[in-house]
LUMRO-753164 format. One record per atom (N, C-alpha, C, O): atom name; y, z, x. Coordinates in Angstrom, 1 decimal, padded with zeros to 4 digits, always signed. Atoms other than C-alpha are relative to their C-alpha. Example, Ala and Ser with C-alpha at 12.3 -4.5 7.8 and 13.67 -1.06 7.14 Angstrom:
! residues 2
+------+--------+--------+--------+
| site |     c2 |     c3 |     c1 |
+------+--------+--------+--------+
|    N | -001.2 | +000.0 | +000.9 |
|   CA | -004.5 | +007.8 | +012.3 |
|    C | +001.2 | +000.0 | +000.9 |
|    O | +001.2 | +000.7 | +001.9 |
|    N | -001.1 | +000.0 | -000.9 |
|   CA | -001.1 | +007.1 | +013.7 |
|    C | +001.1 | +000.8 | -000.8 |
|    O | +002.2 | +000.9 | -000.3 |
+------+--------+--------+--------+
END
This chain:
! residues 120
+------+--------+--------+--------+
| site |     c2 |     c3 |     c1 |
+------+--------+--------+--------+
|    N | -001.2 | +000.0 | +000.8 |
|   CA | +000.0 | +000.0 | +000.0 |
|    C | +001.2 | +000.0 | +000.9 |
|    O | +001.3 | +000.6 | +002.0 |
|    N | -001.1 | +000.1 | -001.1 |
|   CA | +003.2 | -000.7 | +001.6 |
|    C | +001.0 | +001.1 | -000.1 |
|    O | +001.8 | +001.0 | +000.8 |
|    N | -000.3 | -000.6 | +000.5 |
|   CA | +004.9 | +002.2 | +000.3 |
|    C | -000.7 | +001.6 | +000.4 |
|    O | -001.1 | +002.2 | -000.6 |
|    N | +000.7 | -001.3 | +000.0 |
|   CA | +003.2 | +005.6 | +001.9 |
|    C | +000.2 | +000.5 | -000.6 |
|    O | -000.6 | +000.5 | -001.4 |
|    N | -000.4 | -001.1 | +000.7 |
|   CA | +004.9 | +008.0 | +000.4 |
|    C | -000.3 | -000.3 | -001.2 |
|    O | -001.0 | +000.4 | -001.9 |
|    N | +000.3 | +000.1 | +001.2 |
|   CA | +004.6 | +006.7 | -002.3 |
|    C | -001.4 | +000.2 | -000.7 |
|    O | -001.6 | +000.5 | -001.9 |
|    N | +001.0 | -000.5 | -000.1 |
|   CA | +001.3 | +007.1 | -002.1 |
|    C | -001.0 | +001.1 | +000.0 |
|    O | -002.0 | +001.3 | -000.5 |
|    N | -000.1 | -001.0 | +000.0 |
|   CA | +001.1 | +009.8 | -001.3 |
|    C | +000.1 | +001.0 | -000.7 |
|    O | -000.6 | +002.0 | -000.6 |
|    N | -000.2 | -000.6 | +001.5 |
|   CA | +002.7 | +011.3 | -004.4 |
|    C | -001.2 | -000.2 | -000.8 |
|    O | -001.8 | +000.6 | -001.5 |
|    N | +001.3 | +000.4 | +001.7 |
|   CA | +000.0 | +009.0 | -006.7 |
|    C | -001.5 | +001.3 | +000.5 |
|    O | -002.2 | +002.1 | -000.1 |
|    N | +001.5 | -000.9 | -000.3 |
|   CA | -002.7 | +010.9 | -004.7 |
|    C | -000.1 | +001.4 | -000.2 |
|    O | -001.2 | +001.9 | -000.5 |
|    N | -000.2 | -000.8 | +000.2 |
|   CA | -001.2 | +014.1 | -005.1 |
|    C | +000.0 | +000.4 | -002.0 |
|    O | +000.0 | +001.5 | -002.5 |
|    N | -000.7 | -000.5 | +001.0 |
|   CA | -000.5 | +013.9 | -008.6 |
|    C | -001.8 | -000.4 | -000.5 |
|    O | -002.2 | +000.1 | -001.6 |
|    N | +001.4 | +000.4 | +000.5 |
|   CA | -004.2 | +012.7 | -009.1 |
|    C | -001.3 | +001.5 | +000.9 |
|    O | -002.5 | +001.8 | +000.6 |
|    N | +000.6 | -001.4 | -000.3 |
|   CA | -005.4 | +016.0 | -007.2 |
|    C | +000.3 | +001.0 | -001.1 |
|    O | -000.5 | +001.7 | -001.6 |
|    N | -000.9 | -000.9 | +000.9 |
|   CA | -002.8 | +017.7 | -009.5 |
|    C | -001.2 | +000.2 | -001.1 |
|    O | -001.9 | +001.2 | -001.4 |
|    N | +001.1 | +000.1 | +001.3 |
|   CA | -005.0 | +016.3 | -012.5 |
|    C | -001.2 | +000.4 | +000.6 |
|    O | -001.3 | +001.6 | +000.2 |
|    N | +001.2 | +000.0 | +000.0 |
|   CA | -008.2 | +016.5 | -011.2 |
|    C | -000.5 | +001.6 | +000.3 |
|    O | -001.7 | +001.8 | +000.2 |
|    N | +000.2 | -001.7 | -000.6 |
|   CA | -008.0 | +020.7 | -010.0 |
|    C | -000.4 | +000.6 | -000.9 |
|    O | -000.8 | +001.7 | -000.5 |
|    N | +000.4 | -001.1 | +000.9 |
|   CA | -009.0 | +022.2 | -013.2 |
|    C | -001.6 | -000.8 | -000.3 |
|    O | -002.2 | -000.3 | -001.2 |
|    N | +001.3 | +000.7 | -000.4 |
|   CA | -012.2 | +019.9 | -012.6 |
|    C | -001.2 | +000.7 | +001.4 |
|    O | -002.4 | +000.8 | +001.6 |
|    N | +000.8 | -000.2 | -001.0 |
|   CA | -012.8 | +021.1 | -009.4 |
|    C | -000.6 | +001.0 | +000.5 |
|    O | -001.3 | +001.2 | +001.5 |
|    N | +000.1 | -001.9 | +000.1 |
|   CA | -013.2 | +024.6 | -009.8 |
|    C | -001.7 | +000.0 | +000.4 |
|    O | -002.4 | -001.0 | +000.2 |
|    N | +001.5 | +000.2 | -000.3 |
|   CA | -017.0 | +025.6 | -008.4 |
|    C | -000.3 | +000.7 | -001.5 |
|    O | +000.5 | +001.1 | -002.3 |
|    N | +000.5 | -000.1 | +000.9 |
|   CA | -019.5 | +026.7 | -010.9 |
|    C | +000.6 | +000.0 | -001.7 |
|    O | +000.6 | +000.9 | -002.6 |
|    N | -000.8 | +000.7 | +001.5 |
|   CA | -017.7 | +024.7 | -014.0 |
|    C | -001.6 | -000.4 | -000.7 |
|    O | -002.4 | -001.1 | -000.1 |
|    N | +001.1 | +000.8 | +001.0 |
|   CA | -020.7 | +024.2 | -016.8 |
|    C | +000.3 | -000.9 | -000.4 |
|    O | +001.5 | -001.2 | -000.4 |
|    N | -000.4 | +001.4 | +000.3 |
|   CA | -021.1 | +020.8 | -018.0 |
|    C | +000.6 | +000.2 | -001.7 |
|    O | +001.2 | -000.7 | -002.3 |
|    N | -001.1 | +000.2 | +001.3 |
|   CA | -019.5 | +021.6 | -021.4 |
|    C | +001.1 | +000.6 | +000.0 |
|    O | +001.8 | +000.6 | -001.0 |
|    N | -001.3 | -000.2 | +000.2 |
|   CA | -016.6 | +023.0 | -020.6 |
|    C | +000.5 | -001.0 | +001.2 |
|    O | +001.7 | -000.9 | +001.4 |
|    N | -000.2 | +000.8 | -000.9 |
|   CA | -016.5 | +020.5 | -017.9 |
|    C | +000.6 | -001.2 | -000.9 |
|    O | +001.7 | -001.8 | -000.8 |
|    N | -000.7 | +001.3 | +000.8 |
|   CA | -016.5 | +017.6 | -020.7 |
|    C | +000.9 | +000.5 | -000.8 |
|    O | +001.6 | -000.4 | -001.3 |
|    N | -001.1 | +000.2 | +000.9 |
|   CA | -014.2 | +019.4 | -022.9 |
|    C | +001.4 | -000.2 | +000.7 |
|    O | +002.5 | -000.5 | +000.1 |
|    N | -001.2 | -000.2 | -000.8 |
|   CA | -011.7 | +019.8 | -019.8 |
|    C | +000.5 | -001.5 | +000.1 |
|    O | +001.7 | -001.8 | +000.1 |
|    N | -000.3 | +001.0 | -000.1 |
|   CA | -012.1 | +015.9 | -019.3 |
|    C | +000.5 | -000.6 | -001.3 |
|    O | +001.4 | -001.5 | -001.3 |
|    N | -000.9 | +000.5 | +001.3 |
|   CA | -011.2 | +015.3 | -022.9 |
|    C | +000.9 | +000.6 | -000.2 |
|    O | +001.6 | +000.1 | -001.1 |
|    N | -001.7 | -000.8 | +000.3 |
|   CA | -008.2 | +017.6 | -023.0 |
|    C | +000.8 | -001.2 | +001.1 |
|    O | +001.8 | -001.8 | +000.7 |
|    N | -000.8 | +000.4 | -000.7 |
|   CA | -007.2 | +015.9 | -019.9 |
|    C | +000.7 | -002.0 | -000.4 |
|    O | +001.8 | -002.6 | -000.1 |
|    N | -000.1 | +000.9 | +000.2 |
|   CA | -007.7 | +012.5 | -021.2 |
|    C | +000.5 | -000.7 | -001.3 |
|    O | +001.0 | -001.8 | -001.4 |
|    N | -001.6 | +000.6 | +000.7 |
|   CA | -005.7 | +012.3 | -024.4 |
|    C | +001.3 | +000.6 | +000.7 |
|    O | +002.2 | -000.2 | +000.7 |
|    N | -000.6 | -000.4 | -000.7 |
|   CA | -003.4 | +014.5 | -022.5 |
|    C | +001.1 | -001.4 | +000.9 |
|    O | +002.2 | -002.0 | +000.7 |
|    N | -000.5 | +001.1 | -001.0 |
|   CA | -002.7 | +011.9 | -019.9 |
|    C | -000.3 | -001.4 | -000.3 |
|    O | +000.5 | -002.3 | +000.2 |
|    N | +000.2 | +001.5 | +000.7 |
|   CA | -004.1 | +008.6 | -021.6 |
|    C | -000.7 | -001.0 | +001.2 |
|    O | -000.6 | -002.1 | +001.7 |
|    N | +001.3 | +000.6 | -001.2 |
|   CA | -006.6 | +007.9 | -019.0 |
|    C | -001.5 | +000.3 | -000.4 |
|    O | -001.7 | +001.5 | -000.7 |
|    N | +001.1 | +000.6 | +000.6 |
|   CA | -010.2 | +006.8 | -020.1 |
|    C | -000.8 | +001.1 | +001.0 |
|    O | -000.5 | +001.5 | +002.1 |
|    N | +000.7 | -001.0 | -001.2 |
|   CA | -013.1 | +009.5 | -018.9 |
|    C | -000.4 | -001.1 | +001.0 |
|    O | -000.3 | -000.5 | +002.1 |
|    N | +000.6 | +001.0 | -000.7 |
|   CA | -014.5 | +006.3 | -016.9 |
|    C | +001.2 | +000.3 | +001.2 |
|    O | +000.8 | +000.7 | +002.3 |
|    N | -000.9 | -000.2 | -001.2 |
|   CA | -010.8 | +006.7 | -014.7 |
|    C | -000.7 | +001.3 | +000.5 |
|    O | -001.5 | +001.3 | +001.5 |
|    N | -000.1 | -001.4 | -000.6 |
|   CA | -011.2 | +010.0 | -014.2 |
|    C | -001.5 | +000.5 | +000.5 |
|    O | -001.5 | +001.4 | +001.4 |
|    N | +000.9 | +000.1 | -001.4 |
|   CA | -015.0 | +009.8 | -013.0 |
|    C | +000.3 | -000.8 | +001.1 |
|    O | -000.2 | -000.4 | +002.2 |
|    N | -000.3 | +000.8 | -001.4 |
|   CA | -013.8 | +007.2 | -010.5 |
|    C | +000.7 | +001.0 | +001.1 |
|    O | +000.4 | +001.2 | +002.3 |
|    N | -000.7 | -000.2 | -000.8 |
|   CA | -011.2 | +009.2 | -009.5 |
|    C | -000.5 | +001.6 | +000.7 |
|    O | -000.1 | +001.8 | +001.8 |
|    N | +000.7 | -001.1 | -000.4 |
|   CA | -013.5 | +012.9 | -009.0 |
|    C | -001.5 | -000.8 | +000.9 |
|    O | -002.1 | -000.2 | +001.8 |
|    N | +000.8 | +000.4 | -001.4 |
|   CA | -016.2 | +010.3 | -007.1 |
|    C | +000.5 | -000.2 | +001.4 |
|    O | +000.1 | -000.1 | +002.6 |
|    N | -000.8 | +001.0 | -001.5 |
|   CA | -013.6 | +008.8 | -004.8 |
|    C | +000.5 | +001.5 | +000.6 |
|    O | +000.5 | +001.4 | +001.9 |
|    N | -000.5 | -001.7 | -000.3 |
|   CA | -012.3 | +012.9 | -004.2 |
|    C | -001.5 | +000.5 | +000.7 |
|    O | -001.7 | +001.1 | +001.7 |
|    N | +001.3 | -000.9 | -000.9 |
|   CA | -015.8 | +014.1 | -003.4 |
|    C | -000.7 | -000.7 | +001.2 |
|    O | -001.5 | -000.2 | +001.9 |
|    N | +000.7 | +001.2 | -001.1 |
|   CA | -016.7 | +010.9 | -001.2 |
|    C | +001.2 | +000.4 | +001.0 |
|    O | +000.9 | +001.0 | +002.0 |
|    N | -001.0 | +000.1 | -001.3 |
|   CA | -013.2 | +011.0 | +000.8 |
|    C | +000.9 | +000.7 | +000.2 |
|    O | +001.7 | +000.6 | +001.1 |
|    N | -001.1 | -001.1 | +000.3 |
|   CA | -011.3 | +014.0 | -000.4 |
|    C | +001.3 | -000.6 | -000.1 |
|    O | +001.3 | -001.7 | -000.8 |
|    N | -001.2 | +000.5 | +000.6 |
|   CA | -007.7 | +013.5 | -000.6 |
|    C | +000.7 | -001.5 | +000.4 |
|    O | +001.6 | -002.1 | -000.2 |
|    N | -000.3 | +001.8 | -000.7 |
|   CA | -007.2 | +009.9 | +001.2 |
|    C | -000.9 | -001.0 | -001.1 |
|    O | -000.5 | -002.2 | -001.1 |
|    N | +000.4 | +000.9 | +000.8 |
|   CA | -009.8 | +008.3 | -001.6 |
|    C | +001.0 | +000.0 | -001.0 |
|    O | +001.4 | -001.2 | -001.3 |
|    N | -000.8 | +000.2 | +001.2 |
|   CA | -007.6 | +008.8 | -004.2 |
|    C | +001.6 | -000.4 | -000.3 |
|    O | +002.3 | -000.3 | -001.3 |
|    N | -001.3 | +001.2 | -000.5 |
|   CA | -004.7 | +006.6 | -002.4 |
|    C | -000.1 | -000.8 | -000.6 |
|    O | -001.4 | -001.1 | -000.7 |
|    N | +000.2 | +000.9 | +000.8 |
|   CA | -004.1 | +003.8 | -004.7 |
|    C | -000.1 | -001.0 | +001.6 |
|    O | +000.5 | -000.7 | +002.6 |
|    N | -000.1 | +000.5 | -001.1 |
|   CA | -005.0 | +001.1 | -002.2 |
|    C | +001.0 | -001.5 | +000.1 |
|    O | +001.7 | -001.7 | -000.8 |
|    N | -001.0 | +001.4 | +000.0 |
|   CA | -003.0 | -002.2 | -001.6 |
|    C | -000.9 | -001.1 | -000.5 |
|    O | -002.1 | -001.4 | -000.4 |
|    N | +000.8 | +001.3 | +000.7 |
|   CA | -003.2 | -005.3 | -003.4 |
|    C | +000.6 | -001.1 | +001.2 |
|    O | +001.5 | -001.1 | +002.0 |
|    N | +000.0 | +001.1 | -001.3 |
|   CA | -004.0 | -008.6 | -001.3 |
|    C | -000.9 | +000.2 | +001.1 |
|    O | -001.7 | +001.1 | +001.5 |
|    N | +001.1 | -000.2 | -001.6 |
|   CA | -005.6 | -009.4 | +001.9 |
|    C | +000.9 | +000.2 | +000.8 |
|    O | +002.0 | -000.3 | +000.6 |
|    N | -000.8 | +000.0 | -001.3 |
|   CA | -004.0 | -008.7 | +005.0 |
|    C | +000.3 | -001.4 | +000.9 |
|    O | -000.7 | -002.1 | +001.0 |
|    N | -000.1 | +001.7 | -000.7 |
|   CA | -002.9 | -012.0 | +007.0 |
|    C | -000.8 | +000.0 | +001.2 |
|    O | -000.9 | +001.0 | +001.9 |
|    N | +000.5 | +000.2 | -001.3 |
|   CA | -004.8 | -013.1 | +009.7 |
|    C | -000.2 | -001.3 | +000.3 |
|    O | -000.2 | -002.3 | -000.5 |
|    N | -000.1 | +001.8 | -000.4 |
|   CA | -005.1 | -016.0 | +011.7 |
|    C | -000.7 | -000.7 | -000.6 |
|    O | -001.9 | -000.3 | -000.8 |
|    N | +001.1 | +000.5 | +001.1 |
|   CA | -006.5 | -018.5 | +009.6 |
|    C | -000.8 | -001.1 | +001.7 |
|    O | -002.0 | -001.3 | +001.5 |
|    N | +000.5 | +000.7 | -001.1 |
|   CA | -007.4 | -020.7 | +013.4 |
|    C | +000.1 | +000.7 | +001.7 |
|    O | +001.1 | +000.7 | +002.4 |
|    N | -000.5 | -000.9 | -001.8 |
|   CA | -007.8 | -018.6 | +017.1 |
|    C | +000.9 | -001.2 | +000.5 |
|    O | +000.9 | -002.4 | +000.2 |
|    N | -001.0 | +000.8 | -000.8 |
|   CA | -005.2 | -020.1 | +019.0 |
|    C | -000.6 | -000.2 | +001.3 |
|    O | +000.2 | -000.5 | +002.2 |
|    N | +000.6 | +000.9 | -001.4 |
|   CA | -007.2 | -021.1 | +021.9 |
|    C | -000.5 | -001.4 | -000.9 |
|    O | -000.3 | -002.5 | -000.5 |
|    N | +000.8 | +000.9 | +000.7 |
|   CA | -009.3 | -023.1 | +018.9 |
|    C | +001.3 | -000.9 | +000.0 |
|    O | +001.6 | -001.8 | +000.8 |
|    N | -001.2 | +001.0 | +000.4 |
|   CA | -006.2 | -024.7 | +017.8 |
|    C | +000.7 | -000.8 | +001.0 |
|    O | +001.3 | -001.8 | +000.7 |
|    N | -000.6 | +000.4 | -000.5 |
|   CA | -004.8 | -025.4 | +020.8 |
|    C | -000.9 | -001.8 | +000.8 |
|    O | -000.5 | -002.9 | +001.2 |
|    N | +000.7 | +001.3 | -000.5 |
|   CA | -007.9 | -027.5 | +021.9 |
|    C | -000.1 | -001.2 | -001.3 |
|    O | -000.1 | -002.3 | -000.9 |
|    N | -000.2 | +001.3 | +001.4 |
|   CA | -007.8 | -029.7 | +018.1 |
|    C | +001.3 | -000.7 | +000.8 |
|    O | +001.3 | -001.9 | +000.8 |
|    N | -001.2 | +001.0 | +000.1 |
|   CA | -004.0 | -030.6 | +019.4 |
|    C | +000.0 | -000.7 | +000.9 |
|    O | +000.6 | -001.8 | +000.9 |
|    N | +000.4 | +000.9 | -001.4 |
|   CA | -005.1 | -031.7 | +023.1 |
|    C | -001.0 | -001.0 | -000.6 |
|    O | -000.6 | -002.2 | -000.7 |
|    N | +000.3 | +001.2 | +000.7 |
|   CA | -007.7 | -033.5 | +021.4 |
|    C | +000.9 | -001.1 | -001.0 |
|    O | +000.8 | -002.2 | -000.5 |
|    N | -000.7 | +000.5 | +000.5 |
|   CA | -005.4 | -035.1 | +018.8 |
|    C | +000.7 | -000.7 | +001.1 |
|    O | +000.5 | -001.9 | +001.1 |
|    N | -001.1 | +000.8 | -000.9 |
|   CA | -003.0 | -036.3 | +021.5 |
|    C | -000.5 | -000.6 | +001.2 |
|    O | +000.2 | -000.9 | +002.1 |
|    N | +001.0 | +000.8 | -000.7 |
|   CA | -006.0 | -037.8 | +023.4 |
|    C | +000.1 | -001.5 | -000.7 |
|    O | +000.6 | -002.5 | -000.2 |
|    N | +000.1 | +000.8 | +001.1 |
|   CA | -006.8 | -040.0 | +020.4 |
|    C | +000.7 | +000.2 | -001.0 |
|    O | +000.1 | +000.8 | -001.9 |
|    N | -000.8 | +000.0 | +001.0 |
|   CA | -003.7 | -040.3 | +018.2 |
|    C | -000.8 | -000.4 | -001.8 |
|    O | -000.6 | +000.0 | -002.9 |
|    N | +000.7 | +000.1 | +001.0 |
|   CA | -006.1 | -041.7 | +015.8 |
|    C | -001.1 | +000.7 | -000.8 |
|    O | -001.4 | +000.4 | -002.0 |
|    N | +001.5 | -000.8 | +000.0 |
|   CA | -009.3 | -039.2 | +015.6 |
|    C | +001.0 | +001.0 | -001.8 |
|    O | +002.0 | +001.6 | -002.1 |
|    N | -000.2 | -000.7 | +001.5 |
|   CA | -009.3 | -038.1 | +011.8 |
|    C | -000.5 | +001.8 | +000.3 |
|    O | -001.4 | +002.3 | +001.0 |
|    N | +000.2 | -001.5 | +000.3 |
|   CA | -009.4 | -034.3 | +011.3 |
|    C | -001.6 | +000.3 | +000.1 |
|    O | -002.0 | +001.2 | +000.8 |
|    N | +001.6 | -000.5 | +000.6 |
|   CA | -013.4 | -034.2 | +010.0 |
|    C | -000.2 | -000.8 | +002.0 |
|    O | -001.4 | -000.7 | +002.2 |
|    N | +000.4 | +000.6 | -001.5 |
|   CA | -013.7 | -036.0 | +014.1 |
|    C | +000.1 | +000.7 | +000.9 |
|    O | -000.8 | +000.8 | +001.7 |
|    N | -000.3 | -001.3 | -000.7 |
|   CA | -012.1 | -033.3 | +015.9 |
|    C | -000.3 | +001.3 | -000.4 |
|    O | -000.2 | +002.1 | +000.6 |
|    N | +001.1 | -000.5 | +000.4 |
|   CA | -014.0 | -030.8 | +013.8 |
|    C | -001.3 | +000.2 | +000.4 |
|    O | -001.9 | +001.2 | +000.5 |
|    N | +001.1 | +000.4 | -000.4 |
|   CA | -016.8 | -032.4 | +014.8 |
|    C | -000.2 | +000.6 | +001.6 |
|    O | -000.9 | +001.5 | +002.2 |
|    N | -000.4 | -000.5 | -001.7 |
|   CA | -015.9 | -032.2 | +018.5 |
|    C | +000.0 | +001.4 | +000.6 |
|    O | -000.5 | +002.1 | +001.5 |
|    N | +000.0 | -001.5 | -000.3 |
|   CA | -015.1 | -029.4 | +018.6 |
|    C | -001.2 | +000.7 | +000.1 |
|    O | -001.5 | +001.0 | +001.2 |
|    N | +001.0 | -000.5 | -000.1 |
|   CA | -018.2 | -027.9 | +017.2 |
|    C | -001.2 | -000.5 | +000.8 |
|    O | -002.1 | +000.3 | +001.0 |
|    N | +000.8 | +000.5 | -000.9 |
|   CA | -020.3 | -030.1 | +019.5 |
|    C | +000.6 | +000.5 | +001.4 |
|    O | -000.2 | +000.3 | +002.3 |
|    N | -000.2 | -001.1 | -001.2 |
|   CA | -018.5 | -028.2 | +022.5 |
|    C | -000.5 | +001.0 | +000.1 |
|    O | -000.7 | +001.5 | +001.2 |
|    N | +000.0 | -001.1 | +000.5 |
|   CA | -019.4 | -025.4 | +020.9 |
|    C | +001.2 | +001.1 | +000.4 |
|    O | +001.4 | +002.2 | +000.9 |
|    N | -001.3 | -001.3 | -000.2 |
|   CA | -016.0 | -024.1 | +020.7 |
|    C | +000.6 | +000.6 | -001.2 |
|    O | +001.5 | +001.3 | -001.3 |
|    N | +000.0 | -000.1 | +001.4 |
|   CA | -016.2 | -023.8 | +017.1 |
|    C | -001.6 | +000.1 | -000.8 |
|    O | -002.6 | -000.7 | -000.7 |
|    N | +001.0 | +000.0 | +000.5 |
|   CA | -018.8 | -022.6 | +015.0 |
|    C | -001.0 | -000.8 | -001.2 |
|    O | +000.1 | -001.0 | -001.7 |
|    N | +000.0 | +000.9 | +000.3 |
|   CA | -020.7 | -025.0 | +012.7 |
|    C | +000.6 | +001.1 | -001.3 |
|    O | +000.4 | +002.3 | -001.5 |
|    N | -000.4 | -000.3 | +001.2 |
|   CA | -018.7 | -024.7 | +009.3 |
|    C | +001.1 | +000.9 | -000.1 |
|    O | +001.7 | +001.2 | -001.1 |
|    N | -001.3 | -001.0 | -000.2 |
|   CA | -016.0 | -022.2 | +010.8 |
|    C | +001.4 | -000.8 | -000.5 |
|    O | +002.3 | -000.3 | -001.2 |
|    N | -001.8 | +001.3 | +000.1 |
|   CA | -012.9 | -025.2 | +010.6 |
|    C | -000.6 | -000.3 | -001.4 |
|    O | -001.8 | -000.3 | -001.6 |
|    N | -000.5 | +000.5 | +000.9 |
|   CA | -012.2 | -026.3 | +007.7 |
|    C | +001.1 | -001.2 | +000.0 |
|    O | +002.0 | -001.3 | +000.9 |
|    N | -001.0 | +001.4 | -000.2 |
|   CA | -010.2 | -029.7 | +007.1 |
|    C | +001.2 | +000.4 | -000.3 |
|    O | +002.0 | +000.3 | +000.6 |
|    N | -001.4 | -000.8 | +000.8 |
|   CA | -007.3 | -027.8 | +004.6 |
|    C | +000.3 | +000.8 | +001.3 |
|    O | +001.3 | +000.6 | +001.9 |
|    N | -001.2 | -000.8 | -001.2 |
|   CA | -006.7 | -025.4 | +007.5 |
|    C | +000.3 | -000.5 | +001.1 |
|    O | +001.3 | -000.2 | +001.6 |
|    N | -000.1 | +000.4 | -001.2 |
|   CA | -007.1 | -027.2 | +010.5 |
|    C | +001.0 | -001.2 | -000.2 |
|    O | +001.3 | -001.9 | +000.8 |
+------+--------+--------+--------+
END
């Protein structure tokens, strides 16, 4: 999440909720009536709120960081790879993409199926 703190807060306020849960020797019926107070209470589905007491007993207070949406960027071509496609290219101004692909992987400087035409 690009926002710690902010984070930080959600996680806290989802400890907040979840502490009258966590109590030790809680019986399972006053266990589900605590999850149904909490859940018209707060208007979260009991299914959230087992997610959010698995993700608490698996990771303690860091699972229940909302996590970030997206992928992280990463090179979509190593730049040694890339740099040998543009020496090739400027060998043979002509050599179609799916040729230097080729080449490439027949050096074995490229794995078979690693390049792609769209990225390369």
């Amino acid at each position: 999440m690009k926002n710690q703190r902010k984070a930080e807060e959600m996680a806290a306020e989802r400890v907040q909720l979840l502490s009258p849960l966590l109590t030790e020797g809680l019986d399972a019926a006053k266990a589900r009536e605590i999850k149904a107070h909490l859940c018209a209470e707060h208007g979260f589905s009991e299914r959230t709120l087992r997610r959010y007491l698995a993700k608490y007993r698996q990771s303690g207070f860091v699972g229940l960081k909302p996590k970030g949406k997206g992928r992280t960027p990463t090179e979509a071509i190593a730049p040694k790879l890339l740099e040998q496609a543009i020496l090739l290219r400027r060998e043979v101004p002509n050599r179609s993409v799916a040729q230097i692909i080729q080449i490439l992987e027949w050096e074995e400087l490229a794995q078979p199926g690693e390049l792609k035409r769209s990225t390369l």
